[in-house]
Biopython code that builds the backbone (N, CA, C, O; Angstrom):
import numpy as np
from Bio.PDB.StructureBuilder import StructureBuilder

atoms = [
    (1, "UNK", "N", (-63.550, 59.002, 90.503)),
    (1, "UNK", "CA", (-63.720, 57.591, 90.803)),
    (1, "UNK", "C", (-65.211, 57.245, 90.776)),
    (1, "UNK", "O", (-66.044, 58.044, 91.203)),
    (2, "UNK", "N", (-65.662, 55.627, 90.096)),
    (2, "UNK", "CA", (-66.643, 55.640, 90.205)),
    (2, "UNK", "C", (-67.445, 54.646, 91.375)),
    (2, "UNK", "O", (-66.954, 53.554, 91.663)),
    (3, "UNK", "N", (-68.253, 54.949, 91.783)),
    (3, "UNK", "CA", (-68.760, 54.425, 93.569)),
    (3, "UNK", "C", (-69.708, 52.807, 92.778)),
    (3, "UNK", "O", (-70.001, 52.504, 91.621)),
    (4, "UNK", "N", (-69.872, 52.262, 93.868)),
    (4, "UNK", "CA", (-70.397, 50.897, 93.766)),
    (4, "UNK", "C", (-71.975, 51.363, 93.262)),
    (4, "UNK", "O", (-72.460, 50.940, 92.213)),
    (5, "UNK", "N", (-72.443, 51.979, 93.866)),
    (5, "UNK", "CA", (-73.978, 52.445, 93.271)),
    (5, "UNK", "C", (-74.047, 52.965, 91.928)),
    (5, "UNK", "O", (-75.158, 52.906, 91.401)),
    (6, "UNK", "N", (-72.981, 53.523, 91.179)),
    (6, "UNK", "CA", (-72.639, 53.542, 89.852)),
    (6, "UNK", "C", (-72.891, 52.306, 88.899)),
    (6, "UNK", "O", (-73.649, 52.142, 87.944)),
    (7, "UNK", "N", (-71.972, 51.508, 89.523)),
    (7, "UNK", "CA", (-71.862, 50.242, 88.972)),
    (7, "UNK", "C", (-73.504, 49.641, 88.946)),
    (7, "UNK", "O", (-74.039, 49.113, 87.971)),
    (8, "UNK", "N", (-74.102, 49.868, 90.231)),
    (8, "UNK", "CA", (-74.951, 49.008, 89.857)),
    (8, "UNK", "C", (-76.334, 49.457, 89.295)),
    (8, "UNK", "O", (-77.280, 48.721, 89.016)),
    (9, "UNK", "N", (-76.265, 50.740, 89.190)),
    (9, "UNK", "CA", (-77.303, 51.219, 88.036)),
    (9, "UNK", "C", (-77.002, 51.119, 86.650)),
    (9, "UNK", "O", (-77.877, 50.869, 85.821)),
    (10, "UNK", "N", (-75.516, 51.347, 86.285)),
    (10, "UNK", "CA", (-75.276, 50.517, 84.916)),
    (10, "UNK", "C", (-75.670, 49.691, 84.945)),
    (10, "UNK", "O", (-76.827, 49.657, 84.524)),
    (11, "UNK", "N", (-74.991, 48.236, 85.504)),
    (11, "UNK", "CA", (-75.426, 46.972, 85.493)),
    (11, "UNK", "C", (-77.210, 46.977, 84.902)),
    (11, "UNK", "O", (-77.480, 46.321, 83.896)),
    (12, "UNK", "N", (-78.153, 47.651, 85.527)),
    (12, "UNK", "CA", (-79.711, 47.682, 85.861)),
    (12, "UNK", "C", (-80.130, 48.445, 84.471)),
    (12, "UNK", "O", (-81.189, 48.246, 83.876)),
    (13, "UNK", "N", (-79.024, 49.425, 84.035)),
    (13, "UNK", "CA", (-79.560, 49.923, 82.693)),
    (13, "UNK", "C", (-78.899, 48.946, 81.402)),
    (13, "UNK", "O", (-79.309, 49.097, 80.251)),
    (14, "UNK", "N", (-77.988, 48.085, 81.696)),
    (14, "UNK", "CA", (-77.907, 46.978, 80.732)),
    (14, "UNK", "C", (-78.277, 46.034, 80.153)),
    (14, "UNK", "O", (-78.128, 45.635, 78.998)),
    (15, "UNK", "N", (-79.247, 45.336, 81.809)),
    (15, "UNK", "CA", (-79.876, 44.495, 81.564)),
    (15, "UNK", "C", (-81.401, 44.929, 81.622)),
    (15, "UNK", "O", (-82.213, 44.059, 81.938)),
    (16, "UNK", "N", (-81.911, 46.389, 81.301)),
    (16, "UNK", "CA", (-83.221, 46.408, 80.709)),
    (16, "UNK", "C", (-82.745, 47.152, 78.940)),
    (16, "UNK", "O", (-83.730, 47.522, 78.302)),
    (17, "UNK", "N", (-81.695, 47.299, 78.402)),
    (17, "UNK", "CA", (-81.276, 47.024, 77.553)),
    (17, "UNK", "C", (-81.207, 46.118, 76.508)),
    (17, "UNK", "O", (-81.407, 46.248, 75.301)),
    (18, "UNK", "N", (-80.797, 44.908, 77.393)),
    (18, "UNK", "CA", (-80.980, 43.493, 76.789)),
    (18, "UNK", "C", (-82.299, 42.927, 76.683)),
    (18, "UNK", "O", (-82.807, 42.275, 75.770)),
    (19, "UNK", "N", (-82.799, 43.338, 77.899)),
    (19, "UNK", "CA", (-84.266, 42.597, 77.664)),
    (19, "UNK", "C", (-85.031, 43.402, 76.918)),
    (19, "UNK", "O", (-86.151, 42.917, 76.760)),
    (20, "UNK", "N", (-84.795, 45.001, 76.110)),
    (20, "UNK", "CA", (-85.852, 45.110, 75.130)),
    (20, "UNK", "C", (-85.178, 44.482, 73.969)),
    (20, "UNK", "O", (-85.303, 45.306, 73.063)),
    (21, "UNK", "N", (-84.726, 43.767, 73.657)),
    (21, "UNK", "CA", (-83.799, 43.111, 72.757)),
    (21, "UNK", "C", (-84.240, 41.587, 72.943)),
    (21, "UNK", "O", (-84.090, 40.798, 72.010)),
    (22, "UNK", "N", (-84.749, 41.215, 74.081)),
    (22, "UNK", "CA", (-85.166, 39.888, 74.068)),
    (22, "UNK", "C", (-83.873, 38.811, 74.831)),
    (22, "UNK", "O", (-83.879, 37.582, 74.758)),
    (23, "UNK", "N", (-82.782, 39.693, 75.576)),
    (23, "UNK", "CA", (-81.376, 38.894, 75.976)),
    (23, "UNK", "C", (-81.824, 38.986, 77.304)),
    (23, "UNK", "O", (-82.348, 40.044, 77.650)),
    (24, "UNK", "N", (-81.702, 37.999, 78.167)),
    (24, "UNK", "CA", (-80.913, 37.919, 79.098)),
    (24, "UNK", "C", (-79.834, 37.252, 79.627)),
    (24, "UNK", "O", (-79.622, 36.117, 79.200)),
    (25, "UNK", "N", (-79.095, 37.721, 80.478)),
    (25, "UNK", "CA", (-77.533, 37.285, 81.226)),
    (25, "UNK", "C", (-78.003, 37.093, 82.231)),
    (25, "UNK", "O", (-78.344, 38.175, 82.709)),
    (26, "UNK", "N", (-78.266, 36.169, 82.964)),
    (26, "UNK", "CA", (-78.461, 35.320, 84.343)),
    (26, "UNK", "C", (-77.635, 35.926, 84.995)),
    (26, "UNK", "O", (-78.103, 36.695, 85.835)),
    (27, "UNK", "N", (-76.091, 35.835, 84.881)),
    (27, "UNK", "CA", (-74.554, 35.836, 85.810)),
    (27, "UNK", "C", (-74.508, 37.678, 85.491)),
    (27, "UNK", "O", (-73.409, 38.066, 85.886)),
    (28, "UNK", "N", (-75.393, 38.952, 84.881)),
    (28, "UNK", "CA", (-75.094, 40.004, 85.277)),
    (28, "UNK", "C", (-74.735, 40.269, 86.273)),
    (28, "UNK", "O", (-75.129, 39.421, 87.074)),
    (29, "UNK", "N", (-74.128, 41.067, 86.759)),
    (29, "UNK", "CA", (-73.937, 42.367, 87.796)),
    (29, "UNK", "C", (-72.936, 43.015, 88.181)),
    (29, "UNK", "O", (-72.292, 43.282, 87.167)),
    (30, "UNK", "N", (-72.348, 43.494, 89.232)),
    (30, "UNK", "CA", (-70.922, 44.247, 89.368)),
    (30, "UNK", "C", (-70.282, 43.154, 90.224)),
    (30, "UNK", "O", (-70.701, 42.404, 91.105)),
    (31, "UNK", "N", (-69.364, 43.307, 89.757)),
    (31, "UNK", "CA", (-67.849, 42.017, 90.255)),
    (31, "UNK", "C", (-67.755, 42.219, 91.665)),
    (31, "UNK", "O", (-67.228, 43.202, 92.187)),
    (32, "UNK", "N", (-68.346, 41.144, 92.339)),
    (32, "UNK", "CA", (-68.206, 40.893, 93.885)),
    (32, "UNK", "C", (-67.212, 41.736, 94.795)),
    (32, "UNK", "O", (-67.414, 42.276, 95.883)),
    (33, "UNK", "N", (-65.827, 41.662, 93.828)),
    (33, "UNK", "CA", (-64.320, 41.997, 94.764)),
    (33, "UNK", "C", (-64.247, 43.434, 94.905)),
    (33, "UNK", "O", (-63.528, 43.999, 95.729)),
    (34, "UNK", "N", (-65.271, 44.208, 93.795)),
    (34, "UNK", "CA", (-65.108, 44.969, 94.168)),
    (34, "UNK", "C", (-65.574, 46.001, 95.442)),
    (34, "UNK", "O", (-65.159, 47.148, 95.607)),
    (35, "UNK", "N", (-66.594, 45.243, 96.331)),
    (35, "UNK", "CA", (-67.389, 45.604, 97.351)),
    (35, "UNK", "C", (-66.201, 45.020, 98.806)),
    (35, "UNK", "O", (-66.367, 45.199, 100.013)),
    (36, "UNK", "N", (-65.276, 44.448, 98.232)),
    (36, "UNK", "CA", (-64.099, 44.202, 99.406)),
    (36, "UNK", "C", (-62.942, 44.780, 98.769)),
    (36, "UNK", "O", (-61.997, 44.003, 98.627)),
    (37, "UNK", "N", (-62.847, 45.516, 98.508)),
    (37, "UNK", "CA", (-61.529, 45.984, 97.992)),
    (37, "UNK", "C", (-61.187, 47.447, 98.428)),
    (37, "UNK", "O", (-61.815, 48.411, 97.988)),
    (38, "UNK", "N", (-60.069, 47.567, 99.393)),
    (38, "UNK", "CA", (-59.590, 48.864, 100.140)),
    (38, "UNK", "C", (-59.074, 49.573, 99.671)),
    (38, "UNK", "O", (-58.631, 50.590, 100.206)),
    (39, "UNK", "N", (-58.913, 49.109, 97.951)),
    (39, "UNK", "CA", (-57.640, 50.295, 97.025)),
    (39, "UNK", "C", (-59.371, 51.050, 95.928)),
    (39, "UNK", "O", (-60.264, 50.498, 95.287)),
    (40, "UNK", "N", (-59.146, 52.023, 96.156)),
    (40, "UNK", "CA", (-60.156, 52.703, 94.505)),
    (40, "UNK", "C", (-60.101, 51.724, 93.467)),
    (40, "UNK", "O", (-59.013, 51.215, 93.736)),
    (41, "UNK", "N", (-60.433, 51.241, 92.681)),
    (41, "UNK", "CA", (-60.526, 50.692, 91.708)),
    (41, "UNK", "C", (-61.769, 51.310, 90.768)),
    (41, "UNK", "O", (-62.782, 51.897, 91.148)),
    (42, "UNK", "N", (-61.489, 51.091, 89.880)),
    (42, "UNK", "CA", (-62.737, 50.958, 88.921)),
    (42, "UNK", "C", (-63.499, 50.192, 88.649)),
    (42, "UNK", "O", (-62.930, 49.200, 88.195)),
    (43, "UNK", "N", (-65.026, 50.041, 88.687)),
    (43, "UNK", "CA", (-66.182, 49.219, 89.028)),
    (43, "UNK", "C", (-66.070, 48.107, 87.773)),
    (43, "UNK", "O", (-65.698, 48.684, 86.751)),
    (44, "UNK", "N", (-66.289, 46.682, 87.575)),
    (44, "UNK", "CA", (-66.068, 46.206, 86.535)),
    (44, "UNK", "C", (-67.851, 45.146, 86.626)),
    (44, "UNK", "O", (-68.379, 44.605, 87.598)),
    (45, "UNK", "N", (-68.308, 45.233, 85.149)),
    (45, "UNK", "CA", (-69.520, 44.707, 85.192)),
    (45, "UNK", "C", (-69.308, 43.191, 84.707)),
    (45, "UNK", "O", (-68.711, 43.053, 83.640)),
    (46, "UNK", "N", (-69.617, 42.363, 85.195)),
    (46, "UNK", "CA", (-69.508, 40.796, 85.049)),
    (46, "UNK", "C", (-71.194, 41.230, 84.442)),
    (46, "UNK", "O", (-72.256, 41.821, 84.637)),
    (47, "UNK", "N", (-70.343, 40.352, 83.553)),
    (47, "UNK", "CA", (-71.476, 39.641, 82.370)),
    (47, "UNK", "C", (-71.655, 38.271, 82.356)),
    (47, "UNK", "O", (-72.717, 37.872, 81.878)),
    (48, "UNK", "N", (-70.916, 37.512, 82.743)),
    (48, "UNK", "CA", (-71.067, 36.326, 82.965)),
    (48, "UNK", "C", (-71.188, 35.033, 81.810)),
    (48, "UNK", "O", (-71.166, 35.410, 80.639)),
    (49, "UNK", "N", (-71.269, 34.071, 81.964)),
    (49, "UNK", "CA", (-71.486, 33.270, 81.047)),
    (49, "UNK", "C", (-73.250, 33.379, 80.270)),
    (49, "UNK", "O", (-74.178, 34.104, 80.627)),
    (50, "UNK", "N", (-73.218, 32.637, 79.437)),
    (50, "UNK", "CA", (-74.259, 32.497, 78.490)),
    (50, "UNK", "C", (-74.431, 31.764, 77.498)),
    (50, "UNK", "O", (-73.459, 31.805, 76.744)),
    (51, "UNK", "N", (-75.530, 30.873, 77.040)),
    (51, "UNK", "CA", (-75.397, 29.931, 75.920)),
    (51, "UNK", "C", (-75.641, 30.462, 74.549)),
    (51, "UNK", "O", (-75.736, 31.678, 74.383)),
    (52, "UNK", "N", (-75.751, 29.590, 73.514)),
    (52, "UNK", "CA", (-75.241, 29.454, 72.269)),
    (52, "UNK", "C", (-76.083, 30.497, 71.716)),
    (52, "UNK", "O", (-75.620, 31.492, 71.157)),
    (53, "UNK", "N", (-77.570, 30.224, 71.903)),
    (53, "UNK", "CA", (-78.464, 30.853, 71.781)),
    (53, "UNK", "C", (-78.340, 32.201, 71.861)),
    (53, "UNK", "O", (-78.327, 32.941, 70.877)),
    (54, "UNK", "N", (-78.199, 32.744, 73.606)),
    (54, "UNK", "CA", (-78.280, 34.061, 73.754)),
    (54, "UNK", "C", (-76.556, 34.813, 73.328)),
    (54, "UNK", "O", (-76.390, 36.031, 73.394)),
    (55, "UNK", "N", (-75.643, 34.040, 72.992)),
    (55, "UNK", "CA", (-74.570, 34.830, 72.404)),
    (55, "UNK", "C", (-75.009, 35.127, 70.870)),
    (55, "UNK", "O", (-74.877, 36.221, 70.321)),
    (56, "UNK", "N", (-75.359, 34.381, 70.489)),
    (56, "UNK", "CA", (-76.418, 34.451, 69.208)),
    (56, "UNK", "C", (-76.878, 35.797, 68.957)),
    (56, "UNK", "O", (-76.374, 36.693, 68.281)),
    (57, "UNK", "N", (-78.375, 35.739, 69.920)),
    (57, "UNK", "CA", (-79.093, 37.053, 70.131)),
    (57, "UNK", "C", (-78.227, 38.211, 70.290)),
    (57, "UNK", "O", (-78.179, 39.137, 69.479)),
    (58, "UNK", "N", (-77.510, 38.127, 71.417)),
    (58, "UNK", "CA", (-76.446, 39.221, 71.189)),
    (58, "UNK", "C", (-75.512, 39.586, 70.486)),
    (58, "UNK", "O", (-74.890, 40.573, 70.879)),
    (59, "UNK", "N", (-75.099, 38.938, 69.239)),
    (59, "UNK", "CA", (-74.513, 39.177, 68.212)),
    (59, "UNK", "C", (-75.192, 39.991, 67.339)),
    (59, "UNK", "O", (-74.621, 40.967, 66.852)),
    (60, "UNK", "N", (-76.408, 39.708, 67.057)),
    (60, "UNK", "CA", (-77.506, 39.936, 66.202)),
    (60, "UNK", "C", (-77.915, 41.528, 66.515)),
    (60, "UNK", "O", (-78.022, 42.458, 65.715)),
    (61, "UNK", "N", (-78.103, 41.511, 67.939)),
    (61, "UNK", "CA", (-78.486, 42.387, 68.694)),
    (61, "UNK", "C", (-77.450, 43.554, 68.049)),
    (61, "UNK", "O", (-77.943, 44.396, 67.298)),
    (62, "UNK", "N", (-76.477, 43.579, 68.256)),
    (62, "UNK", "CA", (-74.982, 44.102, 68.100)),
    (62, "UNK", "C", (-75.306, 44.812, 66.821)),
    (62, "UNK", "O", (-75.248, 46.041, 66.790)),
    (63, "UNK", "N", (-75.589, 44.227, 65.932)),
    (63, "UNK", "CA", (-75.278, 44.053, 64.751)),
    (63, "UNK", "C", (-75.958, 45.188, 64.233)),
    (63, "UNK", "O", (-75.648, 46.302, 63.811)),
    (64, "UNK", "N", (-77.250, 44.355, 64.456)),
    (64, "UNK", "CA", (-78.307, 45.617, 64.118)),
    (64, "UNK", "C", (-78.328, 47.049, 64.652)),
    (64, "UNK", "O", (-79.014, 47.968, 64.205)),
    (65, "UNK", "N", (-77.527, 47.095, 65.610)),
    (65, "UNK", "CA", (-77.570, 48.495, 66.292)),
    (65, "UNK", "C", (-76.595, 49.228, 65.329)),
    (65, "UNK", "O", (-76.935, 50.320, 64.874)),
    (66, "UNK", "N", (-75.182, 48.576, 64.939)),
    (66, "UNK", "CA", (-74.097, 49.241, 64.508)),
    (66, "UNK", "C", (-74.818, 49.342, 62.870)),
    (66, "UNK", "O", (-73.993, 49.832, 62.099)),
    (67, "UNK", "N", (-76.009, 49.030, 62.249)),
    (67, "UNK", "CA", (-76.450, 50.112, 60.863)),
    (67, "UNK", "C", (-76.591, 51.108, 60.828)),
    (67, "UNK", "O", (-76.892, 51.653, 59.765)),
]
sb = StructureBuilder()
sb.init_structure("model")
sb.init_model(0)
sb.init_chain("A")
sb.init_seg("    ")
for serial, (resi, resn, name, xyz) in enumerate(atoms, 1):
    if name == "N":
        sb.init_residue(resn, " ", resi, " ")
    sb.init_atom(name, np.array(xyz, "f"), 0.0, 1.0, " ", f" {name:<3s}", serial, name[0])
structure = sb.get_structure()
């Protein structure tokens, strides 16, 4: 199982990810419910919304990685 401090060093290695890429996601981080939730679950990273622009960048971003 993976623990909430998991989650949120992913989260922290995603979004310095994005930003050598030039992205940021405002609404990053690990999904609230999961810091109240009494069953194990698995940690889920909210990405959140984002405009035209930075879905853009991150397409691009994407793109270029998968050559």
């Amino acid at each position: 199982m993976h623990s909430p401090s998991e989650a949120d060093a992913c989260a922290e290695e995603l979004r310095a990810a994005l930003a050598a890429h030039g992205i940021t996601l405002p609404s990053l981080g690990v999904d609230l419910p999961l810091f109240a939730s009494r069953c194990p679950t698995r940690p889920l990273i909210t990405l959140g919304n984002c405009n035209l622009l930075t879905a853009q960048a991150l397409t691009a971003a994407l793109r270029k990685g998968a050559e």
